[in-house]
N, CA, C and O atoms as a Tripos MOL2 file, in Angstrom:
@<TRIPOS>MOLECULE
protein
  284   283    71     0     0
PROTEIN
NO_CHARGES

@<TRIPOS>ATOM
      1 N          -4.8810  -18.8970   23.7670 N.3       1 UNK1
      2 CA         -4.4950  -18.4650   22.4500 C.3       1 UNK1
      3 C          -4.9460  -17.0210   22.2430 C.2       1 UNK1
      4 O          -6.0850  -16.7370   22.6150 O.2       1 UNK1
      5 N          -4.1680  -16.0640   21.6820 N.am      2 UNK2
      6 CA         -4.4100  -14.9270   21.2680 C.3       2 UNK2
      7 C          -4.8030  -14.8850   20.1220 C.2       2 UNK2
      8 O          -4.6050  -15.8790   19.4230 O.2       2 UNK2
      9 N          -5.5350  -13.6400   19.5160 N.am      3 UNK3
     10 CA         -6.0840  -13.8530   18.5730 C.3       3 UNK3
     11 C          -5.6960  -12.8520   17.4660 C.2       3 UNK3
     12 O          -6.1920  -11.7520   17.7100 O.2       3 UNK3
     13 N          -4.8040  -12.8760   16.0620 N.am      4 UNK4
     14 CA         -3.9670  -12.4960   15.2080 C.3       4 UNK4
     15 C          -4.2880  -11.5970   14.9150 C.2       4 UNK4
     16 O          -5.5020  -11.4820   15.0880 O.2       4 UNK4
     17 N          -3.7930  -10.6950   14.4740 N.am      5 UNK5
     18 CA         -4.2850   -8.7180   14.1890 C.3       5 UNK5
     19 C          -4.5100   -8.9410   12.4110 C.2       5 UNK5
     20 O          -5.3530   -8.3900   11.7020 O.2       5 UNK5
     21 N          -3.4530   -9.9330   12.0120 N.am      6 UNK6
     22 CA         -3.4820   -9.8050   10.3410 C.3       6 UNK6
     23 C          -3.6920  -11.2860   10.0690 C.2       6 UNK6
     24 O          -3.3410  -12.2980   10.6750 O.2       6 UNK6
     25 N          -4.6590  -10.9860    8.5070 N.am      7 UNK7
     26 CA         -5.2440  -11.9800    8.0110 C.3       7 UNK7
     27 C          -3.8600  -13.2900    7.4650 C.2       7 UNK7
     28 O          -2.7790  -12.8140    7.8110 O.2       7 UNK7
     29 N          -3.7370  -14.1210    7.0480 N.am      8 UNK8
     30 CA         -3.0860  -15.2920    7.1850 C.3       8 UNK8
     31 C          -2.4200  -14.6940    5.6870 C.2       8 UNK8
     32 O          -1.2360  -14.8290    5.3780 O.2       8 UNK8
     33 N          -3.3480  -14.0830    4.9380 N.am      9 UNK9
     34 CA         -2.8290  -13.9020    2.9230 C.3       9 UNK9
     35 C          -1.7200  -12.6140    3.5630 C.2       9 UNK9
     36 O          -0.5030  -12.6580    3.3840 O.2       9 UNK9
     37 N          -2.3560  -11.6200    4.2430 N.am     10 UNK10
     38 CA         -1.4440  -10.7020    4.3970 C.3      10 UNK10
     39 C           0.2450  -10.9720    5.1620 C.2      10 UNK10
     40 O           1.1760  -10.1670    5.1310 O.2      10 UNK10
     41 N           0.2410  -11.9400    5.6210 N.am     11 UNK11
     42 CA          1.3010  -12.5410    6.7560 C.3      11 UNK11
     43 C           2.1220  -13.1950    5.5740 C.2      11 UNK11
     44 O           3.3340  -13.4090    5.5780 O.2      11 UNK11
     45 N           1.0480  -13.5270    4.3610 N.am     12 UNK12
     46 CA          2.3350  -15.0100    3.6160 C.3      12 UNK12
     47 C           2.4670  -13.8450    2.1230 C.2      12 UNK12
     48 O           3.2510  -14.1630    1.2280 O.2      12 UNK12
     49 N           1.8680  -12.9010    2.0330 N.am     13 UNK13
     50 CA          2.0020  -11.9400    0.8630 C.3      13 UNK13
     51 C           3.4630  -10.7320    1.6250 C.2      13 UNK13
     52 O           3.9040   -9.7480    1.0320 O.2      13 UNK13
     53 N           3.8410  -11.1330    2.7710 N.am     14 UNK14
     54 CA          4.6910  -10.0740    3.6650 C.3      14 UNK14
     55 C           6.0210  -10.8420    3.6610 C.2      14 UNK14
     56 O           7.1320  -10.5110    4.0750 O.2      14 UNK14
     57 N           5.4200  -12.3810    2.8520 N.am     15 UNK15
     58 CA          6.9560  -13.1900    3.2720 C.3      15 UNK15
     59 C           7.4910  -13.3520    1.8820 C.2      15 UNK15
     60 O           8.6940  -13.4800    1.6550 O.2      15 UNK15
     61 N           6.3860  -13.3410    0.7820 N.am     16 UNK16
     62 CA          6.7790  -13.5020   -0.7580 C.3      16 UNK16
     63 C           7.4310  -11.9480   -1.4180 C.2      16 UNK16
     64 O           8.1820  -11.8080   -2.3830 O.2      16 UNK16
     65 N           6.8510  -10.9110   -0.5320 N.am     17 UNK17
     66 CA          6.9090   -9.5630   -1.4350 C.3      17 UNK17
     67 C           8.8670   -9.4280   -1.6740 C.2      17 UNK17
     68 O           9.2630   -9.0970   -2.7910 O.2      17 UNK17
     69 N           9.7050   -9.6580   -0.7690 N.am     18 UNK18
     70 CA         11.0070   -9.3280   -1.2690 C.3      18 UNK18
     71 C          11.5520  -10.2790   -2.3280 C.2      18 UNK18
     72 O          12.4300   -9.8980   -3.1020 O.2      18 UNK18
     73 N          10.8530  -11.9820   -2.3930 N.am     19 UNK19
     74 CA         11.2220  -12.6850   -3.2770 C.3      19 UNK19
     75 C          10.6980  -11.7780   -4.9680 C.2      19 UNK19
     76 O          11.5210  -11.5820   -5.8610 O.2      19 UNK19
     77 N           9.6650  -11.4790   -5.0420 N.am     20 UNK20
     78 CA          8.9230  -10.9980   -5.6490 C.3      20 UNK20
     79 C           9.6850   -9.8370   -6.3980 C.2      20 UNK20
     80 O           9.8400   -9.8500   -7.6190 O.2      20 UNK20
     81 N          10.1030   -8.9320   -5.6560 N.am     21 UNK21
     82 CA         10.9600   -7.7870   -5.7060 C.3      21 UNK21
     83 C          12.5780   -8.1770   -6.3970 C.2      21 UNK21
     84 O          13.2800   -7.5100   -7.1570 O.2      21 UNK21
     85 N          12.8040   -9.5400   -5.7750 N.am     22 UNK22
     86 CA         14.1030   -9.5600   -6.7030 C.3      22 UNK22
     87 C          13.9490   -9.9550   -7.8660 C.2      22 UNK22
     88 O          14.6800   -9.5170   -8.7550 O.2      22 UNK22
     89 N          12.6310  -11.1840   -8.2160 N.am     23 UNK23
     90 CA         12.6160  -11.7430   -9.6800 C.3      23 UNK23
     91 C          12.5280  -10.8360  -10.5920 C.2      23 UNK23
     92 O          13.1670  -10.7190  -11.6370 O.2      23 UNK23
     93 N          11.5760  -10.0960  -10.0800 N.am     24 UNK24
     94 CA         10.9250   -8.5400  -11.0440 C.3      24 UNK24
     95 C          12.6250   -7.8600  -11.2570 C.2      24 UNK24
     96 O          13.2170   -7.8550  -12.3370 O.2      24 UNK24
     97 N          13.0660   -7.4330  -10.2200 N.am     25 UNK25
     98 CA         14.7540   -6.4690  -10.5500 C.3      25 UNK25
     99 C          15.3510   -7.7020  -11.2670 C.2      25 UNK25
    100 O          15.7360   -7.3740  -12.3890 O.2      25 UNK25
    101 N          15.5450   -8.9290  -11.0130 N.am     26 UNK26
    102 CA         16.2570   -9.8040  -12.1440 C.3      26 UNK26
    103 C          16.1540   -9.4250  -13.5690 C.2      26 UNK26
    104 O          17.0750   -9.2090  -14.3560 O.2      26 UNK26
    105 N          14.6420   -9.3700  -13.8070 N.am     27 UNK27
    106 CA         13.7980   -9.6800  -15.4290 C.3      27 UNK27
    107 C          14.3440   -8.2880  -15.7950 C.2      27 UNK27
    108 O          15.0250   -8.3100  -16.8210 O.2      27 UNK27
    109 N          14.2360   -7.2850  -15.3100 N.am     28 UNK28
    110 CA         14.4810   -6.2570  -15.6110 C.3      28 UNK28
    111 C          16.0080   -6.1650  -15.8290 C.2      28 UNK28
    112 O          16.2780   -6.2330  -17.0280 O.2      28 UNK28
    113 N          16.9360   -6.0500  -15.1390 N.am     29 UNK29
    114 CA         18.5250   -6.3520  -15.2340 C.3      29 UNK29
    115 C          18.5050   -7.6040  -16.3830 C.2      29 UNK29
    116 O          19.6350   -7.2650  -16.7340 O.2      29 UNK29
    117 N          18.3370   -8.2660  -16.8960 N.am     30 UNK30
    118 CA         18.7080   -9.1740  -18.1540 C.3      30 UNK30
    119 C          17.7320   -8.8750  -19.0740 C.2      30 UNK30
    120 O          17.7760   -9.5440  -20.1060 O.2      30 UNK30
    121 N          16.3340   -7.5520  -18.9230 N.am     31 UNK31
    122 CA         15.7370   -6.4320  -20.2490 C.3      31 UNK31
    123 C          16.8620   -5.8810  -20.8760 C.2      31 UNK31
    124 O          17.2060   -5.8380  -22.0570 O.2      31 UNK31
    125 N          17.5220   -5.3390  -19.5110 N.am     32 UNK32
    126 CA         18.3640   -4.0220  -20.2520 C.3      32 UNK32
    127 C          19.5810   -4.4620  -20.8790 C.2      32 UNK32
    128 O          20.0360   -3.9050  -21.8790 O.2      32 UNK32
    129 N          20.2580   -5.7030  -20.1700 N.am     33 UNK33
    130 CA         21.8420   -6.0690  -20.5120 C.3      33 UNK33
    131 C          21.4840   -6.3190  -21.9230 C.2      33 UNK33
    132 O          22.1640   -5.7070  -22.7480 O.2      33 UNK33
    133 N          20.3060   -7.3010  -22.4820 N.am     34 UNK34
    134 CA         20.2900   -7.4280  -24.0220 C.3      34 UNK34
    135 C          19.4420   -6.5640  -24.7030 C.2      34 UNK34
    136 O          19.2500   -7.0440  -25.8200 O.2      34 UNK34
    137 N          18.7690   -5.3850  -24.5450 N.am     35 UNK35
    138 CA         18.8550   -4.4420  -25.2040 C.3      35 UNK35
    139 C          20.1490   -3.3460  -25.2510 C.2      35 UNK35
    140 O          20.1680   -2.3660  -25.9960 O.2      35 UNK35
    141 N          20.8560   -3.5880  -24.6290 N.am     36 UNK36
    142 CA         22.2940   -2.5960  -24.5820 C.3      36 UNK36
    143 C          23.2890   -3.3260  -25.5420 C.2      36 UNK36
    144 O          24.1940   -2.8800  -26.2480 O.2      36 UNK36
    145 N          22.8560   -4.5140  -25.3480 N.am     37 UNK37
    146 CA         23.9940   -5.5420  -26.5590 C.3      37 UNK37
    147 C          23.7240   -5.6190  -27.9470 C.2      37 UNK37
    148 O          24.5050   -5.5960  -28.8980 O.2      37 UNK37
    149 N          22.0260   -5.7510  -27.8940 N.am     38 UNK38
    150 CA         21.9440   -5.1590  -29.3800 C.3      38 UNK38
    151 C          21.6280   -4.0760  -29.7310 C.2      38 UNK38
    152 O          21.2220   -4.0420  -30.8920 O.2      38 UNK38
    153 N          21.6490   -2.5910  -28.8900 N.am     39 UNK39
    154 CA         22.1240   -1.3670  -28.7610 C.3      39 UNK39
    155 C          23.5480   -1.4890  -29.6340 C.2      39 UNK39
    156 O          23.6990   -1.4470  -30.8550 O.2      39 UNK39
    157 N          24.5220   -1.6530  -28.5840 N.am     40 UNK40
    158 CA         25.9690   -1.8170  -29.4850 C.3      40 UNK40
    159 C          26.3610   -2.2370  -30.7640 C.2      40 UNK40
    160 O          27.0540   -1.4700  -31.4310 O.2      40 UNK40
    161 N          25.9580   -3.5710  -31.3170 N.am     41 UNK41
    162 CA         25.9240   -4.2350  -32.5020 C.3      41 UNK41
    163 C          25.2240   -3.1300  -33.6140 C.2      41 UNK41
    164 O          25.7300   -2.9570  -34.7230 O.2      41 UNK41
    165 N          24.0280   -2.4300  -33.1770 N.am     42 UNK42
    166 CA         23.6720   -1.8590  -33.9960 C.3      42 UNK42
    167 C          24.5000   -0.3620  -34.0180 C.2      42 UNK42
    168 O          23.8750    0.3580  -34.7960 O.2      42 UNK42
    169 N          25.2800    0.1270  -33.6440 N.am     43 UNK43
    170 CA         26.1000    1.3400  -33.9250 C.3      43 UNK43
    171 C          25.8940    2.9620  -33.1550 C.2      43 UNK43
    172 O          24.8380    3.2920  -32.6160 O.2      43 UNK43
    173 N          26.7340    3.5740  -33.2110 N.am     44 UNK44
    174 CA         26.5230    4.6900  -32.7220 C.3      44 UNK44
    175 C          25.7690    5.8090  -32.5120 C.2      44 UNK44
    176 O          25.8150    6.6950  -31.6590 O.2      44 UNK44
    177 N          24.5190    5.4400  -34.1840 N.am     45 UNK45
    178 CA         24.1250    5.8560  -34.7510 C.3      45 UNK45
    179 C          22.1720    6.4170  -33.7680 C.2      45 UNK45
    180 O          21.3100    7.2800  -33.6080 O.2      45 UNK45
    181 N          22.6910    4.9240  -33.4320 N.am     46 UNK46
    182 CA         21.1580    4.6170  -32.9020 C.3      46 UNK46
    183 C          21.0620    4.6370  -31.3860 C.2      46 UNK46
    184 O          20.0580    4.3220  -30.7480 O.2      46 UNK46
    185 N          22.4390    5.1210  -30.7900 N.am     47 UNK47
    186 CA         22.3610    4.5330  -29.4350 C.3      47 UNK47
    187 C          21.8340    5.9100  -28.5510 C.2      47 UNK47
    188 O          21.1870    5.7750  -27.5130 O.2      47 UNK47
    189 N          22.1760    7.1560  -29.0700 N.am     48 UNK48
    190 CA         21.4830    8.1850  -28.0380 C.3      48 UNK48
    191 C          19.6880    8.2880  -27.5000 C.2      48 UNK48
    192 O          19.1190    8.3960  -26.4140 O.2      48 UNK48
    193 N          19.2910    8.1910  -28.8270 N.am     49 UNK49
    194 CA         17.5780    7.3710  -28.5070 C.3      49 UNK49
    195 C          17.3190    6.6900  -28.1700 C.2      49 UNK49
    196 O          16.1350    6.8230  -27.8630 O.2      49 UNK49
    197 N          17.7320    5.6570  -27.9030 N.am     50 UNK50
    198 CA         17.9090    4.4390  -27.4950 C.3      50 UNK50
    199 C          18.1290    4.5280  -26.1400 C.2      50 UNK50
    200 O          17.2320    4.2110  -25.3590 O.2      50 UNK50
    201 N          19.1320    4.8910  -25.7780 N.am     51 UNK51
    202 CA         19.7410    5.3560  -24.7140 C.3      51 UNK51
    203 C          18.8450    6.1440  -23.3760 C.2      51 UNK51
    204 O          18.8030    5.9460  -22.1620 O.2      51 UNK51
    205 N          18.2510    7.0220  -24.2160 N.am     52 UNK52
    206 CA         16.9720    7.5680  -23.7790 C.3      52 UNK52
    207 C          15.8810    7.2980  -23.3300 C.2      52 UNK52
    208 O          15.2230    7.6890  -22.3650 O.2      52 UNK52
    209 N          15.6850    6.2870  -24.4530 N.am     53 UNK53
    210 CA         14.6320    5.0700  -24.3110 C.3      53 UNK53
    211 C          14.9660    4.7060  -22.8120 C.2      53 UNK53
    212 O          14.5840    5.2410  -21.7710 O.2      53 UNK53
    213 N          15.8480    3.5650  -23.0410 N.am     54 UNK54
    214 CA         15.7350    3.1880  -21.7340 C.3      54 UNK54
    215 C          16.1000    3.5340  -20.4450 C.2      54 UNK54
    216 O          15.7960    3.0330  -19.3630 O.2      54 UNK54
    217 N          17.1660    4.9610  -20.8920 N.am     55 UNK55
    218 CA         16.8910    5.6850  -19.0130 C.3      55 UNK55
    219 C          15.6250    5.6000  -18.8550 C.2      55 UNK55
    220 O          15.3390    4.8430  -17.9280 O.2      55 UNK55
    221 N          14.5460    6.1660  -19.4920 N.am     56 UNK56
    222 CA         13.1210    6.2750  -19.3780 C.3      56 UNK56
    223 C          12.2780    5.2800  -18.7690 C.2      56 UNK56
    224 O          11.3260    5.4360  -18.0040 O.2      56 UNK56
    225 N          13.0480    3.6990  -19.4790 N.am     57 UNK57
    226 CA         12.5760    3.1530  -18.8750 C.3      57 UNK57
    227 C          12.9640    2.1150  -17.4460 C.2      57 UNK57
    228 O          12.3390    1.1210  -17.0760 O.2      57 UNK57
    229 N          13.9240    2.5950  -16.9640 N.am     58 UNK58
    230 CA         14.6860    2.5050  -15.8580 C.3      58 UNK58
    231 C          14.0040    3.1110  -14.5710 C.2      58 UNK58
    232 O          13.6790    2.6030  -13.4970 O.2      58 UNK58
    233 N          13.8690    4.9120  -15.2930 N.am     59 UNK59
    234 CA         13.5370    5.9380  -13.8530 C.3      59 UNK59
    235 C          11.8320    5.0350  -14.0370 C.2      59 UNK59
    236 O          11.4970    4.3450  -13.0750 O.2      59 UNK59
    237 N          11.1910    5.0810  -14.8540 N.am     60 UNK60
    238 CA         10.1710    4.6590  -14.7620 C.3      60 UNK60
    239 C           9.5610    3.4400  -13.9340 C.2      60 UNK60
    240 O           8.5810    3.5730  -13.2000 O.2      60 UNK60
    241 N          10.2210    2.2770  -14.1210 N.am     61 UNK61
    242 CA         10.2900    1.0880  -13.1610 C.3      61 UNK61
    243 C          10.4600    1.6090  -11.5070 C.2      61 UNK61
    244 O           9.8050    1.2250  -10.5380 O.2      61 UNK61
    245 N          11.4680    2.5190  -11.5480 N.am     62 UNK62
    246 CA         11.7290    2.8120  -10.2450 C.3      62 UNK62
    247 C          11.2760    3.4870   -9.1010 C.2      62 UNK62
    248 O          11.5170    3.6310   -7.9020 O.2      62 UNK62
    249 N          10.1270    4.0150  -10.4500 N.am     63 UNK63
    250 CA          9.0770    5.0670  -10.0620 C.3      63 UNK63
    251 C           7.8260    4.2960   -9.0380 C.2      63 UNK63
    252 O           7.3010    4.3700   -7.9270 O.2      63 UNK63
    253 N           7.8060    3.5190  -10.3310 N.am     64 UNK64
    254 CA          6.2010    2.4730  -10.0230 C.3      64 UNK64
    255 C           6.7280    1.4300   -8.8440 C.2      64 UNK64
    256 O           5.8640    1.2050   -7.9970 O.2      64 UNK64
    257 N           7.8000    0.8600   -8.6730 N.am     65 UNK65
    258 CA          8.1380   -0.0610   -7.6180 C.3      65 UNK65
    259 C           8.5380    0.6310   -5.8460 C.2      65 UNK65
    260 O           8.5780    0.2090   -4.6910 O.2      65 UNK65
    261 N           8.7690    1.9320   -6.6040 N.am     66 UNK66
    262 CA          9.0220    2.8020   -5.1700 C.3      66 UNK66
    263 C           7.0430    2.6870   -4.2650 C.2      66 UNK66
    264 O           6.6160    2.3340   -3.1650 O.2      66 UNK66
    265 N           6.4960    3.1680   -5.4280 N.am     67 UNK67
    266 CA          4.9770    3.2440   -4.8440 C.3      67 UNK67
    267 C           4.2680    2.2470   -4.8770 C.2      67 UNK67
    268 O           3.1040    2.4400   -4.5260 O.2      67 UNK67
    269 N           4.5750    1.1090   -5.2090 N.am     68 UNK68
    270 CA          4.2440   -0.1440   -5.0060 C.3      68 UNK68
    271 C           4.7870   -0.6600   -3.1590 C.2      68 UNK68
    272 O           4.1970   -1.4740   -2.4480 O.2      68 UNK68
    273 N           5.9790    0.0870   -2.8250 N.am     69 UNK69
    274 CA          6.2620   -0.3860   -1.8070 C.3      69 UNK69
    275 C           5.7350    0.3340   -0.6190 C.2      69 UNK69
    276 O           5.7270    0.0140    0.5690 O.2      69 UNK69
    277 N           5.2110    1.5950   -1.3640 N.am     70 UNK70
    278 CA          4.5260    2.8560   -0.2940 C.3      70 UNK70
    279 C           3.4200    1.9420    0.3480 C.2      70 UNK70
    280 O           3.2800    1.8540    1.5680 O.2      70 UNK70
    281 N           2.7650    1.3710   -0.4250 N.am     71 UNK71
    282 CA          1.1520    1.0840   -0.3730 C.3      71 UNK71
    283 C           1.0750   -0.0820    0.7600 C.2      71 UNK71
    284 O          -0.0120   -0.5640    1.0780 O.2      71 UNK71
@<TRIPOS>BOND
     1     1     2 1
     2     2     3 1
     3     3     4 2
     4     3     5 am
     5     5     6 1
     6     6     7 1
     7     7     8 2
     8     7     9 am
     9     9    10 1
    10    10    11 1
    11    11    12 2
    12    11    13 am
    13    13    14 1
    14    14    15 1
    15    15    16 2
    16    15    17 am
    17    17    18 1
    18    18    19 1
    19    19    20 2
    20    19    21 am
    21    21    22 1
    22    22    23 1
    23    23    24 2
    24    23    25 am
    25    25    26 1
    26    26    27 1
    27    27    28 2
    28    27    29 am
    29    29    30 1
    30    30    31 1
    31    31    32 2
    32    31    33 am
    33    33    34 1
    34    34    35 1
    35    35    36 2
    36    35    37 am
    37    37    38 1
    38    38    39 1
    39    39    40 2
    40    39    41 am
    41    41    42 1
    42    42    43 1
    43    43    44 2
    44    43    45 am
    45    45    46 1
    46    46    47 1
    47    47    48 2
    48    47    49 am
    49    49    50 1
    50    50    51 1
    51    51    52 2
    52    51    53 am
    53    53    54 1
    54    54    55 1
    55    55    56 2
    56    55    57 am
    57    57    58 1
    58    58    59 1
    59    59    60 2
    60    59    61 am
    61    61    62 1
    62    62    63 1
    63    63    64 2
    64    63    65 am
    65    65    66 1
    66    66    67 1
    67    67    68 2
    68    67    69 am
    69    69    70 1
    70    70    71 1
    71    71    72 2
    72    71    73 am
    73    73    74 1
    74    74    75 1
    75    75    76 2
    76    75    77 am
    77    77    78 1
    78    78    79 1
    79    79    80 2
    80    79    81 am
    81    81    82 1
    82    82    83 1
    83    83    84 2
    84    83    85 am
    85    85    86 1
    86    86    87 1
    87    87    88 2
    88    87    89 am
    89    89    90 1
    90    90    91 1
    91    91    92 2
    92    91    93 am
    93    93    94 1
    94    94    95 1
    95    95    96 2
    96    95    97 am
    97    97    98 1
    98    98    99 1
    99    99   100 2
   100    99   101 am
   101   101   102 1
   102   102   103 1
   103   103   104 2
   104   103   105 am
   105   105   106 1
   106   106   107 1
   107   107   108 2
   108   107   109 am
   109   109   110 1
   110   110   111 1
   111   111   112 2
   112   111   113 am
   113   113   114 1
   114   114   115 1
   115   115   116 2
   116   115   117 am
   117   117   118 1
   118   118   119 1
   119   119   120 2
   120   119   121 am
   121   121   122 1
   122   122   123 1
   123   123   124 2
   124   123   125 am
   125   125   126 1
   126   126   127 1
   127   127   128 2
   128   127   129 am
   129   129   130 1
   130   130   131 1
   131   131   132 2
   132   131   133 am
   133   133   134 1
   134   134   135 1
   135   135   136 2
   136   135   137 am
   137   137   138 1
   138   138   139 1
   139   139   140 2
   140   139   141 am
   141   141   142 1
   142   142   143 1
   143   143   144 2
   144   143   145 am
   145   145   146 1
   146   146   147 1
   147   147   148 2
   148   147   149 am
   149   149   150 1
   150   150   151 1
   151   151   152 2
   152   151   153 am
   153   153   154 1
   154   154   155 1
   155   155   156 2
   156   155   157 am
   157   157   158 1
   158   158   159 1
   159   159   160 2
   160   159   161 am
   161   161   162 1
   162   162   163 1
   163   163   164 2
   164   163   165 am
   165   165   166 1
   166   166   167 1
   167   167   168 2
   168   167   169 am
   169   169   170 1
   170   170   171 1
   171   171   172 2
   172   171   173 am
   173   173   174 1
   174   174   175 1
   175   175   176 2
   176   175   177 am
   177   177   178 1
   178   178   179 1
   179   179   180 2
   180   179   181 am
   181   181   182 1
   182   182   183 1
   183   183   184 2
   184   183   185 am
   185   185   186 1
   186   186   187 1
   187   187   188 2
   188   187   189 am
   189   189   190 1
   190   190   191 1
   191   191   192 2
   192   191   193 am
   193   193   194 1
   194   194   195 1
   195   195   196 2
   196   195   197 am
   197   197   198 1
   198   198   199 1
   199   199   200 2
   200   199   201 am
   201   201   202 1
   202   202   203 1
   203   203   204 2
   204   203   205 am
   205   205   206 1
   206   206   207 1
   207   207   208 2
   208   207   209 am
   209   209   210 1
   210   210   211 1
   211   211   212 2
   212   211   213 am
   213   213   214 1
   214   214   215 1
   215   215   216 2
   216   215   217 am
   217   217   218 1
   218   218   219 1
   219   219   220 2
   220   219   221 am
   221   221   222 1
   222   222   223 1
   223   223   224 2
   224   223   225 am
   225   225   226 1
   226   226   227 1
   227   227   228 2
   228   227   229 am
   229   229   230 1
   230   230   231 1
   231   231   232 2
   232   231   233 am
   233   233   234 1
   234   234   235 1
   235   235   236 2
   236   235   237 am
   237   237   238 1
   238   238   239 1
   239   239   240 2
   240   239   241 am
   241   241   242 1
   242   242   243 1
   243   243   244 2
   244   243   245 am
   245   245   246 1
   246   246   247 1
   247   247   248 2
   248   247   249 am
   249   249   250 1
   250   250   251 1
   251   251   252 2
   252   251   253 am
   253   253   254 1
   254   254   255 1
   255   255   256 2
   256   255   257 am
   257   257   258 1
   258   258   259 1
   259   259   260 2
   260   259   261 am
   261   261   262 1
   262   262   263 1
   263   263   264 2
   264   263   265 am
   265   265   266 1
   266   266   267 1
   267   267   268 2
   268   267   269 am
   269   269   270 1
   270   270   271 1
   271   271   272 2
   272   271   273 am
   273   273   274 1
   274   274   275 1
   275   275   276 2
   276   275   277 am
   277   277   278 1
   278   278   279 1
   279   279   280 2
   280   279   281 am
   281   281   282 1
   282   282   283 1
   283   283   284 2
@<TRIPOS>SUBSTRUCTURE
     1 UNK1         2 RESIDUE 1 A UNK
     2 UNK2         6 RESIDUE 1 A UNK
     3 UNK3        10 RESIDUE 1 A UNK
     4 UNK4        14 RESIDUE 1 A UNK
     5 UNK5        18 RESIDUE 1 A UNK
     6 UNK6        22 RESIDUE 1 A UNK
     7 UNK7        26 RESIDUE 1 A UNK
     8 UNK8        30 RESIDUE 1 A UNK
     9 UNK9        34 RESIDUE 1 A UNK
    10 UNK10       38 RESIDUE 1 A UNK
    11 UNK11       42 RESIDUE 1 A UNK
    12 UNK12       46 RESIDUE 1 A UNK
    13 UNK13       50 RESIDUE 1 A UNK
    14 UNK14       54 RESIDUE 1 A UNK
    15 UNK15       58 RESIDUE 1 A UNK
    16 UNK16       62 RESIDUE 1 A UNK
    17 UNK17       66 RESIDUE 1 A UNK
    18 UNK18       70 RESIDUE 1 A UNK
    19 UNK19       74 RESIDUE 1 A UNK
    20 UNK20       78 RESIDUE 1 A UNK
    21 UNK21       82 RESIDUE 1 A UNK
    22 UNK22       86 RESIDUE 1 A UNK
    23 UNK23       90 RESIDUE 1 A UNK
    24 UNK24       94 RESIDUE 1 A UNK
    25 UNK25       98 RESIDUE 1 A UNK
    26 UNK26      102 RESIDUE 1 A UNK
    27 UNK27      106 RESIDUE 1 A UNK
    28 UNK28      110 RESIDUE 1 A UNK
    29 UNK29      114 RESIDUE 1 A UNK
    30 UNK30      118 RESIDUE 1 A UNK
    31 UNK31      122 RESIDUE 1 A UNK
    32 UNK32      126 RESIDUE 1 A UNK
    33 UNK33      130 RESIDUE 1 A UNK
    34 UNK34      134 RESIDUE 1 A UNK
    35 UNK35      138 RESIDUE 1 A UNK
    36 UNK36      142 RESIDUE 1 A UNK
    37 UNK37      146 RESIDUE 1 A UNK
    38 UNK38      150 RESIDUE 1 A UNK
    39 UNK39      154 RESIDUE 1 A UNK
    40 UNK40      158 RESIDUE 1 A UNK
    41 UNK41      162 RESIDUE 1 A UNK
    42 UNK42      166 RESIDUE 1 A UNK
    43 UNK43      170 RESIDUE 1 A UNK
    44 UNK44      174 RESIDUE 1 A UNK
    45 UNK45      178 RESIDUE 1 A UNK
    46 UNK46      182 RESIDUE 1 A UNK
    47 UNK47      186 RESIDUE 1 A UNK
    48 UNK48      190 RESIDUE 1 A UNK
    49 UNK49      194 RESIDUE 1 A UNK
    50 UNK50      198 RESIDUE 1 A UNK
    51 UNK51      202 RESIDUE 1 A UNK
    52 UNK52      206 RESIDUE 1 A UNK
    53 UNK53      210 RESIDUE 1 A UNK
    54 UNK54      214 RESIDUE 1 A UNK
    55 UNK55      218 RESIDUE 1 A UNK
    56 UNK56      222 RESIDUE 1 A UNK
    57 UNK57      226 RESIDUE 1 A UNK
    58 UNK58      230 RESIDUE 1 A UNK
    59 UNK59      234 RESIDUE 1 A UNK
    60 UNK60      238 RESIDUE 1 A UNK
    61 UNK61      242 RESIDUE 1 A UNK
    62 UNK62      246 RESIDUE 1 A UNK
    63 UNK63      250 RESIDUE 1 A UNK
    64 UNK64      254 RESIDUE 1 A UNK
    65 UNK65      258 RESIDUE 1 A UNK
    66 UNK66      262 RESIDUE 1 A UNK
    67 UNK67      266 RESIDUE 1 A UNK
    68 UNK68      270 RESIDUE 1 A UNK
    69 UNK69      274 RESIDUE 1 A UNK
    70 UNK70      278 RESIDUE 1 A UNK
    71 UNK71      282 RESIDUE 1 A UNK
């Protein structure tokens, strides 16, 4: 028997991380679809800030999950 380079958490944390990665992009994709719906309902008025808002919080997610994957 040879003897394993990586610990057993790191081997089963290497098999969960893409499941992990999609629930998180799920939650996030059904954040935005119903804040964009009641974006709309509420009018034209409100949607450029709004709008803003959540590019912001889009690049932002994408920011932190990019360097989450660096590490």
């Amino acid at each position: 028997m040879t003897e394993s380079s990586a610990p057993a958490g790191d081997v089963l944390f290497g098999l969960l991380s893409p499941v992990w990665q999609l629930v998180i992009g799920l939650m996030v994709l059904v954040t935005v679809v119903v804040a964009v719906t009641r974006l709309v309902r509420r009018g034209p008025s409100r949607m450029g800030g709004a709008m803003l808002l959540v590019g912001g919080a889009l690049v932002g997610v994408a920011v932190v999950s990019y360097l989450v994957a660096q590490i």
